[in-house]
GUVORO-896341 format. One record per residue: x, y, z of N, C-alpha, C in turn; residue number from 1. Coordinates in steps of 0.1 Angstrom, whole numbers. Example, Ala and Ser with C-alpha at 12.3 -4.5 7.8 and 13.67 -1.06 7.14 Angstrom:
! GUVORO-896341
R   n.X   n.Y   n.Z  ca.X  ca.Y  ca.Z   c.X   c.Y   c.Z num
R   132   -57    78   123   -45    78   132   -33    78   1
R   128   -22    71   137   -11    71   129     0    79   2
This chain:
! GUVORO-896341
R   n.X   n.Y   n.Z  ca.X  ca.Y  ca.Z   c.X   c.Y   c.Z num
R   306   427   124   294   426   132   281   429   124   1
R   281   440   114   266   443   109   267   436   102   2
R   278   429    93   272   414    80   270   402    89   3
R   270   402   107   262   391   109   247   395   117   4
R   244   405   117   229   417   119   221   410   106   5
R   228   415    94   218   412    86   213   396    84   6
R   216   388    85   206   380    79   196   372    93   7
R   205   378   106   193   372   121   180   383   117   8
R   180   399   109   170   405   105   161   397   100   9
R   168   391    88   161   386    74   160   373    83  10
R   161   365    95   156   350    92   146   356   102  11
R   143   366   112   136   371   122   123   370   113  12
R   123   379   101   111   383    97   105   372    86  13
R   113   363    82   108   349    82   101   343    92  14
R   103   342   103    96   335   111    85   340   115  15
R    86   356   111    73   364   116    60   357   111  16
R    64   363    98    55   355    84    48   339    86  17
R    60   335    81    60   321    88    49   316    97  18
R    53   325   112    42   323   125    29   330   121  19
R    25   342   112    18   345   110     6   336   100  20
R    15   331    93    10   320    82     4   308    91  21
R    10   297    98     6   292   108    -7   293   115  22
R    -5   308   123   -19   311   129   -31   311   125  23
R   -27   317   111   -40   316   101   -46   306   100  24
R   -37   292    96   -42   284    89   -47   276   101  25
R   -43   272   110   -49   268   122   -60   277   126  26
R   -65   287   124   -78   296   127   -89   290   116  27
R   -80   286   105   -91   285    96   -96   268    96  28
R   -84   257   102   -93   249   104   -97   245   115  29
R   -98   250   126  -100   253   139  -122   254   138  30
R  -116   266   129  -131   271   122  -140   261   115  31
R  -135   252   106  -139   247    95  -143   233   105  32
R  -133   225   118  -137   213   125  -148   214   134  33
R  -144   222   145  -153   226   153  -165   240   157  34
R  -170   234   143  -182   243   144  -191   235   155  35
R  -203   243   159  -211   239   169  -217   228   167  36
R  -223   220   173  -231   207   170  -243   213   162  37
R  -250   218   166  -264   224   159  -264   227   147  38
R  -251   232   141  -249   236   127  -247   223   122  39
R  -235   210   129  -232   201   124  -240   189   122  40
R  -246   187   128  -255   173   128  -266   169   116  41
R  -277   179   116  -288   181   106  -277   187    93  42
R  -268   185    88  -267   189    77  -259   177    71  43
R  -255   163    79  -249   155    73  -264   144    67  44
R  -275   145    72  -281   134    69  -294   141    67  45
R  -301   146    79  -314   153    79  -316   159    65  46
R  -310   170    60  -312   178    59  -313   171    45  47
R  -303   168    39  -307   164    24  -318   153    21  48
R  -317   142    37  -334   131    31  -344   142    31  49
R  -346   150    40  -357   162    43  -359   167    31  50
R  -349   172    23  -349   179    10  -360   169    -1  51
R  -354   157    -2  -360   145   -12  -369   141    -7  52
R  -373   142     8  -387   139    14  -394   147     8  53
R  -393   159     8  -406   172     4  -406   173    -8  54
R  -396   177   -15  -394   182   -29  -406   171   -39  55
R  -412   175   -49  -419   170   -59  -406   171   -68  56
R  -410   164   -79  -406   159   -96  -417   170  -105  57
R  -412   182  -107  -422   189  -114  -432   197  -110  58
R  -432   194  -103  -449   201   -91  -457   193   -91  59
R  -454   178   -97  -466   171   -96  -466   161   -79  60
R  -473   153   -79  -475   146   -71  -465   137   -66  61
R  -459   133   -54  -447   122   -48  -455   108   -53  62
R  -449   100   -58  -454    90   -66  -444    76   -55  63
R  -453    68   -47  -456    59   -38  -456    47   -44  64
R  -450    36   -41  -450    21   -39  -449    17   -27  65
R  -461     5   -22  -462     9    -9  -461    -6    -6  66
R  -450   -10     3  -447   -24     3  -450   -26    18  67
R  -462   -40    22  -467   -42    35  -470   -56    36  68
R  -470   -57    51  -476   -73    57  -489   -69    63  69
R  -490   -62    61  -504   -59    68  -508   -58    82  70
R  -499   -49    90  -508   -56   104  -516   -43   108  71
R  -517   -41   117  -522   -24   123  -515   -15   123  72
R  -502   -15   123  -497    -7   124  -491    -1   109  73
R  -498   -13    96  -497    -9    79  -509    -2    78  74
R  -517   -10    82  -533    -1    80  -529    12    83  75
R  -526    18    95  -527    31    99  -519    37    93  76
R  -508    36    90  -495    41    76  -504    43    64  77
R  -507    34    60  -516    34    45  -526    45    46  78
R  -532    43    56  -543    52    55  -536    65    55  79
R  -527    74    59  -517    84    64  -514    89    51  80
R  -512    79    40  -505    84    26  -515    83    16  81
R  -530    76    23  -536    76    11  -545    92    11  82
R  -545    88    30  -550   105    25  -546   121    30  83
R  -530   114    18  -522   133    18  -521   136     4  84
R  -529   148    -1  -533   155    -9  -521   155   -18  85
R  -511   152   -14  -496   154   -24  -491   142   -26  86
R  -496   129   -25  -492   115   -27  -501   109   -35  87
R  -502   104   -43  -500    91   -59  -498    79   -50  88
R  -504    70   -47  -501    53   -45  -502    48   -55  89
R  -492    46   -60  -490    36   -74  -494    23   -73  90
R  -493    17   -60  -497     5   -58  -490     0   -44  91
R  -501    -9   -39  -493   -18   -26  -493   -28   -26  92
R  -476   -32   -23  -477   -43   -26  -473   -54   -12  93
R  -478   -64   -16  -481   -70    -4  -469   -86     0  94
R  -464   -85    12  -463  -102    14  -465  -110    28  95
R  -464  -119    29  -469  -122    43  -457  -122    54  96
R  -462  -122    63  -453  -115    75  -458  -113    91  97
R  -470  -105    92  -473  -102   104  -488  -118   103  98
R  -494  -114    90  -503  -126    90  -497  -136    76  99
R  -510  -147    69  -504  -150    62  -507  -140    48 100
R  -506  -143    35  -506  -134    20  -516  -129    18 101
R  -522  -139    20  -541  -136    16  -548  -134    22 102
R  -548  -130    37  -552  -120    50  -542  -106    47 103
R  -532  -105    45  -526   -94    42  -530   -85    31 104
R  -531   -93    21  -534   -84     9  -554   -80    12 105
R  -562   -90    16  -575   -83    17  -573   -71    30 106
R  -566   -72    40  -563   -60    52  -559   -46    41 107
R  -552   -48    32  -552   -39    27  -557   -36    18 108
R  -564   -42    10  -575   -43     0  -588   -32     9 109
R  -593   -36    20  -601   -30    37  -595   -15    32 110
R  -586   -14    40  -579    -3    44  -577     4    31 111
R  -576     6    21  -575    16     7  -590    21     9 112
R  -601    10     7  -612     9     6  -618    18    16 113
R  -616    21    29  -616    28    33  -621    43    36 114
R  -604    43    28  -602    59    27  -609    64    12 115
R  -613    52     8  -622    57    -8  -609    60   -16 116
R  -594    51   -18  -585    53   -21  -589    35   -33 117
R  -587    40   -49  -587    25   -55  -572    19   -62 118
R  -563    28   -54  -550    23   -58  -547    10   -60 119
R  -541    -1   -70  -538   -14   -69  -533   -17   -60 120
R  -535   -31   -56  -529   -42   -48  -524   -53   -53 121
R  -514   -59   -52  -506   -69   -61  -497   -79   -46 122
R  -501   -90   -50  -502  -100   -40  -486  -104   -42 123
R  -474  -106   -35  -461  -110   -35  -455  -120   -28 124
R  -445  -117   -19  -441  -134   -14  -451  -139    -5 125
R  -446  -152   -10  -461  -159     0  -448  -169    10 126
R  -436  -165     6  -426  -172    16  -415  -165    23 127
R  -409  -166    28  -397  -155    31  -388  -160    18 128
R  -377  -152    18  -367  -153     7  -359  -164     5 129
R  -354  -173    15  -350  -183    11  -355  -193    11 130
R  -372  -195    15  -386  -207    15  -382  -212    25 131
R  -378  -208    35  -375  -212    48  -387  -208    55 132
R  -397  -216    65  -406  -212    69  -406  -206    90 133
R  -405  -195    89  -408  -187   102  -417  -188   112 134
R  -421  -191   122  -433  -192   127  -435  -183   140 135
R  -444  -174   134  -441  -161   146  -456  -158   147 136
R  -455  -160   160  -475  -154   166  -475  -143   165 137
R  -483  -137   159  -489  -123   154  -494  -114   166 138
R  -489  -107   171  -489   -97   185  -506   -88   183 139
R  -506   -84   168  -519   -83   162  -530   -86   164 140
R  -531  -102   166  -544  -110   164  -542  -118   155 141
R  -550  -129   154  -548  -138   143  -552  -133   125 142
R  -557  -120   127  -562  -119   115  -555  -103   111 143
R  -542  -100   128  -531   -88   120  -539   -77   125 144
R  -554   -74   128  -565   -62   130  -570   -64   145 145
R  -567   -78   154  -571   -70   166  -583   -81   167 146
R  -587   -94   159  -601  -102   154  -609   -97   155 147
R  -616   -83   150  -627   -76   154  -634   -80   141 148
R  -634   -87   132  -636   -88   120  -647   -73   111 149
R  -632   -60   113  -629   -54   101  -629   -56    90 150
R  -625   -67    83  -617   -67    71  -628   -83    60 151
R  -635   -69    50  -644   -77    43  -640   -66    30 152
R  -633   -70    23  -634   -59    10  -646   -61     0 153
R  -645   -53    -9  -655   -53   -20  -646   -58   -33 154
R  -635   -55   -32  -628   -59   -44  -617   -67   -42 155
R  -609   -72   -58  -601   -82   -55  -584   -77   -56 156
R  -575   -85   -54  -560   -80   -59  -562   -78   -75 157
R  -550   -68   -79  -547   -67   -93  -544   -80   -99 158
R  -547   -82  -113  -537   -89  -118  -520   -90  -115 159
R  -515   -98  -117  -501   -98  -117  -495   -96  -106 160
R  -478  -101  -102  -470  -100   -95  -468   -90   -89 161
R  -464   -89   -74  -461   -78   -67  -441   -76   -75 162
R  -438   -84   -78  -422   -82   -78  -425   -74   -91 163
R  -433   -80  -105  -435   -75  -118  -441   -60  -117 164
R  -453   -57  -106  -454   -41  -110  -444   -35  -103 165
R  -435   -39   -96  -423   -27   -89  -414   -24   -99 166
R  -410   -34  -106  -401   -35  -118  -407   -23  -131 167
R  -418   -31  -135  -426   -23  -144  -431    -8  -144 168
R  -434    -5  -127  -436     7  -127  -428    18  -122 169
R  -411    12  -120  -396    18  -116  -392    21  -130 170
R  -396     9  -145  -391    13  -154  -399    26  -162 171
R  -412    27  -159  -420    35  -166  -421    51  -158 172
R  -412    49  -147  -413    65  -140  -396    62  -132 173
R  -387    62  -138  -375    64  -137  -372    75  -128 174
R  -365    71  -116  -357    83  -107  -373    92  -102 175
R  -386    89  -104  -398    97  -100  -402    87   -85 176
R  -402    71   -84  -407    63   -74  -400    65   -62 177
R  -408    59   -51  -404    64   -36  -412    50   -33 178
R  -401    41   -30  -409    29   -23  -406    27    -7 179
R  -418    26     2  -421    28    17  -420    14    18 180
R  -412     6    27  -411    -8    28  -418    -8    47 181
R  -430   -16    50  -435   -11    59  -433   -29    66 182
R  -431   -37    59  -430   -48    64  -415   -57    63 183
R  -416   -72    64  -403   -77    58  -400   -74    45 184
R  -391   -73    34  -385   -66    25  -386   -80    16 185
R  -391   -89    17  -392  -100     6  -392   -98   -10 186
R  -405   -89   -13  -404   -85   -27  -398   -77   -34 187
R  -387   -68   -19  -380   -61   -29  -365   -63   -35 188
R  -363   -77   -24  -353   -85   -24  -356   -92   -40 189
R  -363   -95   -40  -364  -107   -53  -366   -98   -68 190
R  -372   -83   -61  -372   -78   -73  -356   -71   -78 191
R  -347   -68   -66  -333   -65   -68  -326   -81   -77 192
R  -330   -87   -70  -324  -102   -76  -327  -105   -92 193
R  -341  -101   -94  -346  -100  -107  -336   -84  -120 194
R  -336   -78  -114  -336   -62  -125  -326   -58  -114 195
R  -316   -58  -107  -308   -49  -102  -307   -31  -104 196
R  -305   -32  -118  -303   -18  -123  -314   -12  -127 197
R  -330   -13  -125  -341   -11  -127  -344    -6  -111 198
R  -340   -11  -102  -341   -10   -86  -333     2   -81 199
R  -324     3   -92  -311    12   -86  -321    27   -89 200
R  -328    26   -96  -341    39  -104  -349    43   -98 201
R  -350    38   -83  -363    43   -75  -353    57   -68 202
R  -362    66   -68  -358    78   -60  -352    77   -46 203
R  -360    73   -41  -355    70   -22  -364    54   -17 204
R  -357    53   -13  -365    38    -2  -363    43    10 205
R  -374    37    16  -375    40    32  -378    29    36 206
R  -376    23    50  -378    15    62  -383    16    71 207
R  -396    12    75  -393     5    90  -387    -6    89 208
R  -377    -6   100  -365   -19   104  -355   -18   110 209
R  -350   -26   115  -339   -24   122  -346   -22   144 210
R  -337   -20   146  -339   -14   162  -334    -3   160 211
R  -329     6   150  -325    19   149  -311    12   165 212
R  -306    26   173  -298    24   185  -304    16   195 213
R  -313    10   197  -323     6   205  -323   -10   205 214
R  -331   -18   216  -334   -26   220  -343   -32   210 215
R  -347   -46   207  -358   -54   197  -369   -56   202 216
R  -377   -65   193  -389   -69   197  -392   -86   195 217
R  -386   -84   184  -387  -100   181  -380  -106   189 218
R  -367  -101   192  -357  -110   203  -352   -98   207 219
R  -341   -98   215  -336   -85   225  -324   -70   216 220
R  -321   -84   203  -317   -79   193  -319   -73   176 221
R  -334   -78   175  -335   -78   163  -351   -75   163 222
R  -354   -69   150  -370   -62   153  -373   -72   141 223
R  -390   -69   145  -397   -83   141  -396   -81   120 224
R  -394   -68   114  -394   -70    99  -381   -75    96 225
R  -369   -70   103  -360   -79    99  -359   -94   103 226
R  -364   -93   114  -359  -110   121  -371  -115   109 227
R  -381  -114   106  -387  -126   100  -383  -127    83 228
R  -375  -119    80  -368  -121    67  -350  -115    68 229
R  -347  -119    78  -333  -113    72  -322  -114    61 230
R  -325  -130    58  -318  -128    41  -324  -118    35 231
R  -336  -111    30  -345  -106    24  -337   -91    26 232
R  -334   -92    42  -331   -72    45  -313   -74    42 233
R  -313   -84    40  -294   -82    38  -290   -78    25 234
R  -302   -83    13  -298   -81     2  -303   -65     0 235
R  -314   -64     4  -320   -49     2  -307   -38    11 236
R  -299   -43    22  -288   -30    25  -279   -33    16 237
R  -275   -39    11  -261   -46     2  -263   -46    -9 238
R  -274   -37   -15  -274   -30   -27  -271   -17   -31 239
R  -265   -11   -23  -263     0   -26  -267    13   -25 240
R  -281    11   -24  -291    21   -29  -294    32   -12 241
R  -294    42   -14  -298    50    -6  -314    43     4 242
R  -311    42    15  -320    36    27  -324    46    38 243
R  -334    56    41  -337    61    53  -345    50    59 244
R  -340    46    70  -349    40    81  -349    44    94 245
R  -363    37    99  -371    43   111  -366    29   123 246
R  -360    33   131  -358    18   146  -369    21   152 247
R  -367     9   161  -377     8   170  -372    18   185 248
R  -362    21   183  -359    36   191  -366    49   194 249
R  -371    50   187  -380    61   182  -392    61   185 250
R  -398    51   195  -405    48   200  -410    51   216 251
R  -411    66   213  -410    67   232  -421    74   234 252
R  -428    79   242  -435    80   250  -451    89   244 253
R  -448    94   232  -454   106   227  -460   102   218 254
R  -454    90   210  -458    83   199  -467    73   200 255
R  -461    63   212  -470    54   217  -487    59   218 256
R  -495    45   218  -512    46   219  -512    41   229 257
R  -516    47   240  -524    44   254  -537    40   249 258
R  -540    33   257  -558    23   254  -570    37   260 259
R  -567    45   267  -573    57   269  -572    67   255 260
R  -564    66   250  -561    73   236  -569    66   227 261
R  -569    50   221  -574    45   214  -590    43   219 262
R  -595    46   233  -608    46   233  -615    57   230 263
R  -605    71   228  -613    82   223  -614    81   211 264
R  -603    75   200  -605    74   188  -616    62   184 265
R  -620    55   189  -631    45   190  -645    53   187 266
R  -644    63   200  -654    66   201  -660    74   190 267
R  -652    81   180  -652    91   170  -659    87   156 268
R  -658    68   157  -661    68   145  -655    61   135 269
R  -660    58   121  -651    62   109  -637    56   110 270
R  -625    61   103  -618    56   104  -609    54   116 271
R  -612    66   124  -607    68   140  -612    51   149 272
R  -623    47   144  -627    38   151  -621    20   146 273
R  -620    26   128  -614    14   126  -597     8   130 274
R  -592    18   129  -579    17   138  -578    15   151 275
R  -591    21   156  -583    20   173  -591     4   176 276
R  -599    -7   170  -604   -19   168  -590   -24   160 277
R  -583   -20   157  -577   -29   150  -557   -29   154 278
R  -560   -21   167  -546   -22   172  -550   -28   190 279
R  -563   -32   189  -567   -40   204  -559   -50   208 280
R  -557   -61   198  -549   -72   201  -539   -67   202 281
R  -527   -58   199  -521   -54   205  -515   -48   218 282
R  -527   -40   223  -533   -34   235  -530   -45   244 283
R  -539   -55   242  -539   -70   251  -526   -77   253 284
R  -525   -75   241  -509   -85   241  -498   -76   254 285
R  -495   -66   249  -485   -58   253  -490   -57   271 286
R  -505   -54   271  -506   -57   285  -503   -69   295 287
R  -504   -81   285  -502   -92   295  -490   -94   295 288
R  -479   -92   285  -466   -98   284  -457   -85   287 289
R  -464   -74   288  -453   -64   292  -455   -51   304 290
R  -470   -52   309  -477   -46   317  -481   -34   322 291
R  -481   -31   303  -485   -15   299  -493   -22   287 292
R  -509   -14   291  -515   -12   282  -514     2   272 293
R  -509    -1   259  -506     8   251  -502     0   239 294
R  -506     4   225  -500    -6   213  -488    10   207 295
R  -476    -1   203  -466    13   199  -469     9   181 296
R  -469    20   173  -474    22   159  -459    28   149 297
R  -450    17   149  -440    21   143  -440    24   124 298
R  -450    16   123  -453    16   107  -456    37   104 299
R  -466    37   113  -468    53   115  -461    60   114 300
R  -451    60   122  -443    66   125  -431    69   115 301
R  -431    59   109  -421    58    96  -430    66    87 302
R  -442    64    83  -451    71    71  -449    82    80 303
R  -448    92    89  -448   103    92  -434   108    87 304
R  -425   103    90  -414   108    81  -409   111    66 305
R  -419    99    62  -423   103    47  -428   114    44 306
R  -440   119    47  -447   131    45  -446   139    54 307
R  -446   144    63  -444   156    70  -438   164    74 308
R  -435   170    71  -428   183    68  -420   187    86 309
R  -410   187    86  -405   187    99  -406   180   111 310
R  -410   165   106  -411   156   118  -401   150   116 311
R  -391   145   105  -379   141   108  -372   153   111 312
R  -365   146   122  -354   158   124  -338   155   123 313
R  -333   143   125  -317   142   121  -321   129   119 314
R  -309   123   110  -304   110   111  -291   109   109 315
R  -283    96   111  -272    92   110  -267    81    95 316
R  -257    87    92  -255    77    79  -242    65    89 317
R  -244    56    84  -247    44    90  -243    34    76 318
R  -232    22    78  -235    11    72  -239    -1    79 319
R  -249    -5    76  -255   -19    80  -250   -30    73 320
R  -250   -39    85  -247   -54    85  -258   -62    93 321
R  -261   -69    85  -274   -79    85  -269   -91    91 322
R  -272   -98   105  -266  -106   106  -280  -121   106 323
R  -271  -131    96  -284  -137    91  -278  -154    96 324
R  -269  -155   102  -264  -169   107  -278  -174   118 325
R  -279  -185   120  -293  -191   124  -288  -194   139 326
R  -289  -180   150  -292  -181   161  -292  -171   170 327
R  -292  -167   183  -296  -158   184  -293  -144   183 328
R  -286  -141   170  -283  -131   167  -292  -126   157 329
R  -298  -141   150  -301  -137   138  -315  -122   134 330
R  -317  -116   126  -319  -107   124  -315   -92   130 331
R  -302   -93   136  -298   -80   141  -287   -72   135 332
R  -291   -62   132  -286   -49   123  -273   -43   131 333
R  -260   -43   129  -254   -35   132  -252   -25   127 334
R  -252   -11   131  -248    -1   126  -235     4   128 335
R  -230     8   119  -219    17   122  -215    31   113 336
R  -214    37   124  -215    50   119  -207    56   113 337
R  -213    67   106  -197    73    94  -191    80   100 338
R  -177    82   101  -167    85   108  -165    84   117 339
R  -172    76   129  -168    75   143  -152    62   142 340
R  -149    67   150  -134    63   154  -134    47   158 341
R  -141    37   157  -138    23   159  -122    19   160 342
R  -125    13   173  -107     9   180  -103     0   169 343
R  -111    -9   165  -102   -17   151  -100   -11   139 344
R  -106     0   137  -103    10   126  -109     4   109 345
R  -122    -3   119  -130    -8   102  -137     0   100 346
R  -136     1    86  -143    12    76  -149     9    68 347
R  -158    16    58  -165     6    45  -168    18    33 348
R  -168    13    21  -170    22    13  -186    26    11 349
R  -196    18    14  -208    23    18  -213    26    29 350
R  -221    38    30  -227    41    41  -242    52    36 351
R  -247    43    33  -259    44    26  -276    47    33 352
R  -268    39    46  -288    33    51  -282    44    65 353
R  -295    50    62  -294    64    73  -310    60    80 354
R  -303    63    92  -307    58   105  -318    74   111 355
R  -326    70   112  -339    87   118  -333    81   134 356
R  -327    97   137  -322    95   153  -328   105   159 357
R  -339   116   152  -344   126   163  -360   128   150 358
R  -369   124   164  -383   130   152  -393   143   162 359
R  -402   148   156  -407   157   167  -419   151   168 360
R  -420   138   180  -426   131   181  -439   137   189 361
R  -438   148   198  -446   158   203  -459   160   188 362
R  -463   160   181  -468   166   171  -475   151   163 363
R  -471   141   170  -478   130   160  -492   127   162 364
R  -496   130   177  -512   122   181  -519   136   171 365
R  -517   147   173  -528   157   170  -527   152   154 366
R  -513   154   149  -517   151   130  -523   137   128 367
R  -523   128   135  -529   114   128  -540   116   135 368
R  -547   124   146  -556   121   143  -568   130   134 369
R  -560   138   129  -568   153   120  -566   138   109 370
R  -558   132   108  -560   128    92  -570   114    95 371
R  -573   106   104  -580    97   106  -601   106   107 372
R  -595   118   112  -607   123   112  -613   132   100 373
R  -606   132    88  -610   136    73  -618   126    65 374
């Protein structure tokens, strides 16, 4: 009887162990999965663009390529970066989009001029990417500002190609550029197409584009910088390169311009006055075809995420698919998110273009208008 005691002892205190071992290790990834949401969310996406949002190269200045069509809602972006004390505009570069090239590039030629900002301007596609011609009425006004006729510069574009200074000035400040794409993505498509591995050198790219989770504008699916170039935005996600973008999601209630809002900035003046004249046609449009008077300023809103310090609050990493077949799907972004469980269980090895899914939109009217009022 005791030589069959001993070893139910010895397998007893195996299993003790054993079970003890077990509990552990399930405590520990118990611990490690289900941490709280709060801890979990801003740390897969927020927290590191937020990091490369703020952070300088040296202590010097965040150094800007600033790619636009020009409508109101570039002007008031532009003006946002030209005047924050910590930002360098290396240049803006221009293509047509909301108006045509050469109404775009003087709107912004206006708008530098301005803010007493003499950063270059460099004139770029005068077509969409594949010379296929779009024909989209300008929500703007015919002249992108509202036809208040704002827009009379003093000076002319730079010399030279918008695709040649992105190139040129990616190769001459390596891993230091931060290009803000505020409109359709034309030139930066053709500049990837040109130098691939010169493109891969820009620090961070940002977007406005997409619908983010959200509903469109151009059509029910697709927002108006992708739908009017979407070859152009298929090549710019499908390179690889790190993407924070802004949807048209993000657009709720706090952010939006009530025409009560833009008539106080009217009344102030200065650049307060040139903006709120130059998002009118807007105002109008949106009131007769959607019957709220208010123009929504997504360009803004994206340049606030660039610079300000705790207005992005989370995003999602996300790989995009550009859908560019000619109907009515065309320009609409799917996203799919990293690690969510899809019942067909497709997956992708990039997931690059991170999606802003929480901003502190409470805080936008008071800062744009401190900086429209400097």
């Amino acid at each position: 009887m005791k030589n069959h005691m001993i070893p139910w002892k010895i397998l007893s205190a195996v299993m003790a162990v054993a079970l003890v071992a077990v509990s552990v290790g399930w405590a520990m990834t118990a611990n490690r999965t289900f941490k709280p949401t709060a801890e979990k969310q801003p740390a897969s996406t927020a927290d590191t663009a937020s990091a490369m949002q703020h952070s300088s190269v040296g202590g010097e200045k965040r150094k800007l390529i600033i790619d636009t069509d020009s409508g109101a809602d570039d002007a008031s972006a532009l003006m946002m970066a030209a005047k924050d004390e910590n930002i360098e505009i290396l240049g803006v570069t221009v293509s047509e989009g909301n108006v045509s090239l050469q109404q775009a590039v003087e709107t912004a030629l206006m708008t530098l001029e301005m803010t007493g900002s003499d950063a270059p301007v460099y004139a770029g596609a005068e077509t969409t990417y594949t010379g296929k011609h779009r024909d989209i009425f300008s929500v703007f006004g015919k002249d992108g500002m509202g036809d208040q006729k704002l827009i009379h510069p003093t000076r002319k574009a730079a010399d030279g190609n918008a695709v040649d200074f992105i190139l040129d000035t990616v190769k001459s400040n390596p891993g230091e550029v931060e290009i803000v794409a505020l409109g359709p993505v034309t030139n930066l498509a053709r500049a990837f197409d040109k130098d691939p591995e010169t493109m891969k050198k820009v620090r961070r790219y940002w977007s406005m584009g997409t619908t983010g989770f959200g509903n469109g504008n151009a059509t029910p699916v697709a927002e108006f910088n992708v739908y009017h170039d979407a070859e152009a935005y298929k090549v710019f996600t499908e390179s690889g390169v790190p993407i924070t973008a802004l949807g048209l999601d993000m657009m709720d209630d706090e952010v939006l311009m009530s025409k009560a809002w833009l008539d106080c900035l009217e009344e102030k003046g200065g650049l307060s006055e040139f903006i709120a004249k130059s998002f009118s046609g807007l105002v109008n449009f949106n009131l007769n075809a959607r019957g709220a008077a208010v123009a929504d300023n997504p360009d803004s809103v994206c340049m606030a995420c660039v610079l300000w310090d705790g207005f992005m609050q989370e995003t999602e990493e996300c790989h995009a698919s550009v859908q560019t077949l000619d109907n009515e799907t065309y320009g609409e972004v799917i996203l799919y998110k990293k690690g969510y469980g899809y019942d067909t269980g497709v997956t992708f090895d990039d997931y690059s273009f991170s999606v802003v899914t929480k901003i502190n939109s409470k805080i936008f009217r008071e800062k744009l208008e401190a900086v429209l009022a400097e």
